[in-house]
C-alpha positions as CSV (number, residue, x, y, z in Angstrom):
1,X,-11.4,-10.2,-18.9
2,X,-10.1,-7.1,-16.8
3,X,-12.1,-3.7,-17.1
4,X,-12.7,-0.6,-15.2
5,X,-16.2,0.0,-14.7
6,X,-17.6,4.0,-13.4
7,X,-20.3,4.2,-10.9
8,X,-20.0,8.2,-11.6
9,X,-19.9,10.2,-14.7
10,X,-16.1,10.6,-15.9
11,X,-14.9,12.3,-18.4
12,X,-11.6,10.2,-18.4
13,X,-9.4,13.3,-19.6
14,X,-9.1,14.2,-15.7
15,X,-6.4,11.6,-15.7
16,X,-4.0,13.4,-17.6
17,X,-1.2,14.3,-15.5
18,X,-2.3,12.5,-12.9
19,X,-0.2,11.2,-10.4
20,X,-1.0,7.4,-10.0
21,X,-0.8,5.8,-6.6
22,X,-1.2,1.6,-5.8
23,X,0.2,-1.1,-3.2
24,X,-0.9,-4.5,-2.4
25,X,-1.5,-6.3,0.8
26,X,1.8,-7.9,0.6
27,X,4.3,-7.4,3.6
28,X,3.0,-5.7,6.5
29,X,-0.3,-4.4,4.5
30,X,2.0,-1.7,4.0
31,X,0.9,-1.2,0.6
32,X,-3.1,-1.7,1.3
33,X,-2.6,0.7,4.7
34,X,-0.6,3.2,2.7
35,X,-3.2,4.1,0.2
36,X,-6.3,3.3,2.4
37,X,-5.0,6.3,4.7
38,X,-3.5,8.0,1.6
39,X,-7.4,8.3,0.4
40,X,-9.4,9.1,3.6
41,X,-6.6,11.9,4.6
42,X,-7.0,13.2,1.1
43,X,-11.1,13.1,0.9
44,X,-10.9,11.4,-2.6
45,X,-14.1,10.0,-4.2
46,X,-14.5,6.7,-5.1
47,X,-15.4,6.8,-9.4
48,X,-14.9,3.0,-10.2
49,X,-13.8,-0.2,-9.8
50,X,-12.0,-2.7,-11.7
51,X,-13.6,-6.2,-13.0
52,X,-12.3,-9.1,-13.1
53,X,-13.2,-12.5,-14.5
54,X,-13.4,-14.0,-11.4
55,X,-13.7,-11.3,-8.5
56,X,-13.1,-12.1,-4.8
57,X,-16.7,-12.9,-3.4
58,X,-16.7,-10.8,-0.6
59,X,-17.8,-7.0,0.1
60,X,-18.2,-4.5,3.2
61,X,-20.0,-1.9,4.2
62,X,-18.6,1.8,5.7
63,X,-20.3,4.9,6.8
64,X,-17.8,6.9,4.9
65,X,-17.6,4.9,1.5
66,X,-20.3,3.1,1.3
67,X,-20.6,-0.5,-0.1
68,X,-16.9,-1.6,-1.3
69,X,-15.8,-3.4,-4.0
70,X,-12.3,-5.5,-3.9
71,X,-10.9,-3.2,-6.2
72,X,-11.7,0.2,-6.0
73,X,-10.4,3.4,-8.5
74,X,-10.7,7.0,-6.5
75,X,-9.7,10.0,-7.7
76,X,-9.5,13.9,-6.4
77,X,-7.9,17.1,-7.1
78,X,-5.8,18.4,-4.2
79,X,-4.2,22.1,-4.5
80,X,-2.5,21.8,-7.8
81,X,-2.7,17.9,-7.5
82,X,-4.7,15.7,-9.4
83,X,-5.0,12.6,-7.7
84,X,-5.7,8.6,-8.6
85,X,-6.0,5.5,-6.0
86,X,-6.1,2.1,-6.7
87,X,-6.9,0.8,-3.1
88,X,-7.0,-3.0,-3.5
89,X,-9.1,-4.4,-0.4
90,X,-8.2,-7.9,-2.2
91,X,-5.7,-9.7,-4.3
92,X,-6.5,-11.1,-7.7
93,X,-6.5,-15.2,-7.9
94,X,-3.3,-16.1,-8.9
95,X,-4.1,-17.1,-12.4
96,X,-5.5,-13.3,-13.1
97,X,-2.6,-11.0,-11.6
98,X,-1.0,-10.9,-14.6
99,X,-4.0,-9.6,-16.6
100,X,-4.7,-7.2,-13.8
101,X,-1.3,-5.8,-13.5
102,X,-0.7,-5.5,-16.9
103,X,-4.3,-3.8,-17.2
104,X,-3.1,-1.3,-14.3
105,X,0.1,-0.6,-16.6
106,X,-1.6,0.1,-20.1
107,X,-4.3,2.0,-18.1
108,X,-2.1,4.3,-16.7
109,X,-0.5,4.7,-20.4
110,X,-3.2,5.3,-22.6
111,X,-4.7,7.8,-20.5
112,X,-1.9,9.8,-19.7
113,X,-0.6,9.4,-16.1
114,X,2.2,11.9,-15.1
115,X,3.8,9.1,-12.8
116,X,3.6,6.5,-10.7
117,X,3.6,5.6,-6.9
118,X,4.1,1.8,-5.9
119,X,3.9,0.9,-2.1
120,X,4.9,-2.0,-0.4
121,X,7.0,-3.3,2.7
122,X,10.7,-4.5,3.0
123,X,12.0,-6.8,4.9
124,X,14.3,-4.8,8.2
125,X,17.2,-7.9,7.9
126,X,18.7,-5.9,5.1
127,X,19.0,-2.4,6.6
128,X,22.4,-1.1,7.0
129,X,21.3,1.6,9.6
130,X,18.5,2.1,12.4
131,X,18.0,5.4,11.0
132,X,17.0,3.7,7.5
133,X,13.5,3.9,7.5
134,X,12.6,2.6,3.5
135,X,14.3,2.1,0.0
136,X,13.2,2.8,-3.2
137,X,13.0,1.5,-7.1
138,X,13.1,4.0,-10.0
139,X,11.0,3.3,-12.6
140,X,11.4,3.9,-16.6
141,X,12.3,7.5,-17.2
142,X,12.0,8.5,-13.2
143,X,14.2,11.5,-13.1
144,X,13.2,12.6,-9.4
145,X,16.0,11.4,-6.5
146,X,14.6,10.4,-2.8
147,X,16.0,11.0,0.5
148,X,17.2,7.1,1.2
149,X,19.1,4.0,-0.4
150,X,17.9,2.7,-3.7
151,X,16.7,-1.6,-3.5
152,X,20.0,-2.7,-5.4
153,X,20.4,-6.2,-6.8
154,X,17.6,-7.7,-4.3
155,X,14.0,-9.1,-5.2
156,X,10.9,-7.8,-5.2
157,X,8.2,-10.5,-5.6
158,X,3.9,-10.6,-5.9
159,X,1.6,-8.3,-7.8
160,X,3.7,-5.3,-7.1
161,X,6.7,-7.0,-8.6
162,X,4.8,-7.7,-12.1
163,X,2.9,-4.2,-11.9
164,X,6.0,-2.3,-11.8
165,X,7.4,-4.4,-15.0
166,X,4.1,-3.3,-17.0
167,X,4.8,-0.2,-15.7
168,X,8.3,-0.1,-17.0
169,X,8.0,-1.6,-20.1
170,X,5.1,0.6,-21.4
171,X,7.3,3.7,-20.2
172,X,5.4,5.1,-17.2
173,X,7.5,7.1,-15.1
174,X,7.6,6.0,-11.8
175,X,8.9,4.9,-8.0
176,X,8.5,2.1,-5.7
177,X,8.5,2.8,-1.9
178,X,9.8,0.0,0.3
179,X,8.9,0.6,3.7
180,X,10.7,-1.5,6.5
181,X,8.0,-3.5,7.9
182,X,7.1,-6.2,10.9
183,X,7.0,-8.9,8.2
184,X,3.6,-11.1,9.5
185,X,1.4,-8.4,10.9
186,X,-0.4,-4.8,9.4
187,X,2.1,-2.4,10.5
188,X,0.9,1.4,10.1
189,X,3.9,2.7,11.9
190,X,5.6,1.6,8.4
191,X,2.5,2.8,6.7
192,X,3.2,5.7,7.8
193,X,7.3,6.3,6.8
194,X,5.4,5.7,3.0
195,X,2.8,8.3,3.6
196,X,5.4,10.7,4.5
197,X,7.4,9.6,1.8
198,X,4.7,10.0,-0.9
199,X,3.9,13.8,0.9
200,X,7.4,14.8,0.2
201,X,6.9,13.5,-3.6
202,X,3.8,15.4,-3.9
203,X,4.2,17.9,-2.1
204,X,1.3,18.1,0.0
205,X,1.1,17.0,3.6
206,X,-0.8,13.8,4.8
207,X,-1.3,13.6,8.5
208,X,-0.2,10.4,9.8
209,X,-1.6,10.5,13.1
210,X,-4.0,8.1,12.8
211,X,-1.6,5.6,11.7
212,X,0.3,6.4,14.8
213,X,-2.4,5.6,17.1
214,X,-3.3,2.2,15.4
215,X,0.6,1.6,16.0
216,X,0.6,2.0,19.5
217,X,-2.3,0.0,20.1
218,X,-0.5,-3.2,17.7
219,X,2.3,-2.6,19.8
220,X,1.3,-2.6,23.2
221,X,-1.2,-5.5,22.2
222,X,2.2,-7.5,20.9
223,X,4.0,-6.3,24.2
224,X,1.5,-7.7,26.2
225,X,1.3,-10.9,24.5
226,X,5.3,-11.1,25.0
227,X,5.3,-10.7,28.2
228,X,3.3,-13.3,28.8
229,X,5.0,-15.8,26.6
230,X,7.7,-15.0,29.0
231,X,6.0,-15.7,32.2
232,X,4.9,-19.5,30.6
233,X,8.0,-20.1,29.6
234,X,9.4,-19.0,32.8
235,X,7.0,-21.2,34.6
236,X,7.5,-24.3,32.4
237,X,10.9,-23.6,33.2
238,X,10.8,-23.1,37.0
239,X,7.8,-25.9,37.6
240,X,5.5,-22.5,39.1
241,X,2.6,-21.1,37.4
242,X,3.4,-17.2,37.7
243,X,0.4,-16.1,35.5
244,X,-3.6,-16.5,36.1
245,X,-5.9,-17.8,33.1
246,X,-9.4,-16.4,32.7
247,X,-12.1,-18.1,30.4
């Protein structure tokens, strides 16, 4: 059993015409990164959540948010925007993504979504380019055009992969982002090619700075750690310890 569930008043015919954004924590957390920083640049208000039979066992607490659930609906209305996240702090168990993606899909249908955002993160081996920064799916009757290859004739896997069939298949216009991401760590420099991406579609500009900053620090944390892989293997190599150890 999959349901939405308000903690606020809604009168649900705000999300007509809304513009529908999701992404999992698949690749990168490019997805999960993407619309976390998507909702706290945007101020949108957290109205719901979605139930499921079995729900991840685990919460958190923030100052700006409050007590959060694993996966939360917010919405907001930003010039002539009106907005809707699904931020997924968790992933369903395996044996409920299909109920919870197609839930997501006849959700979005029955109460009138414009279109559809999907975020997640691409593996960089199949860029043609270094100037390629992401590629992109069209979905059902999708009639806008983005700056950057489509994602021909290769596979997209996980809950984003079955979410955007619902999504097609019930007719919900549509696009999936596909950020080129560091494949086994959160990368919010790739986060942030999808933000800038989504503020192009919408037309309203996101500040990525923050995802910038948690960038650098990633980075130089992973420079440091290479160098000194480099200085064990050079002393491994060489018989000569060239590196202190502190416990």
């Amino acid at each position: 059993m999959v349901k939405l569930v308000y903690i606020k008043e809604i009168d649900e015919k705000i999300f007509s015409e809304t513009v529908f954004i999701t992404g999992f924590q698949g690749f990168g957390l490019v997805g999960y990164l993407t619309t976390r920083h998507i909702v706290s640049e945007l101020g949108l208000e957290k109205i719901g959540f979605i139930k499921t039979k079995y729900m991840p066992e685990i919460t958190f607490y923030t100052n700006r948010f409050g007590l959060i659930y694993p996966f939360e609906l917010y919405y907001g209305e930003v010039f002539d925007k009106k907005i809707t996240v699904l931020l997924n702090h968790s992933i369903p168990i395996k044996s409920e993504l299909t109920k919870y993606t197609e839930f997501i899909a006849e959700w979005a249908k029955s109460r009138g979504v414009s279109m559809a955002i999907l975020i997640g993160g691409l593996d960089p081996s199949i860029k043609e380019s270094n100037e390629e920064e992401y590629r992109w799916i069209p979905i059902s009757n999708y009639n806008g055009n983005l700056d950057a290859p489509i994602l021909n004739e290769r596979y997209v896997i996980g809950p984003l992969a079955l979410t955007m069939m619902f999504l097609n298949a019930r007719n919900v216009p549509g696009v999936a982002i596909f950020a080129y991401t560091e494949m086994y760590r959160p990368d919010p420099r790739a986060s942030a090619v999808a933000v800038k991406t989504v503020s192009k579609i919408l037309g309203i500009e996101i500040d990525t700075r923050k995802l910038l900053e948690e960038a650098a620090v990633i980075e130089s944390i992973e420079e440091e750690r290479r160098k000194f892989m480099r200085m064990v293997e050079e002393g491994v190599r060489t018989g000569r310890r060239n590196y202190t150890m502190h416990v």
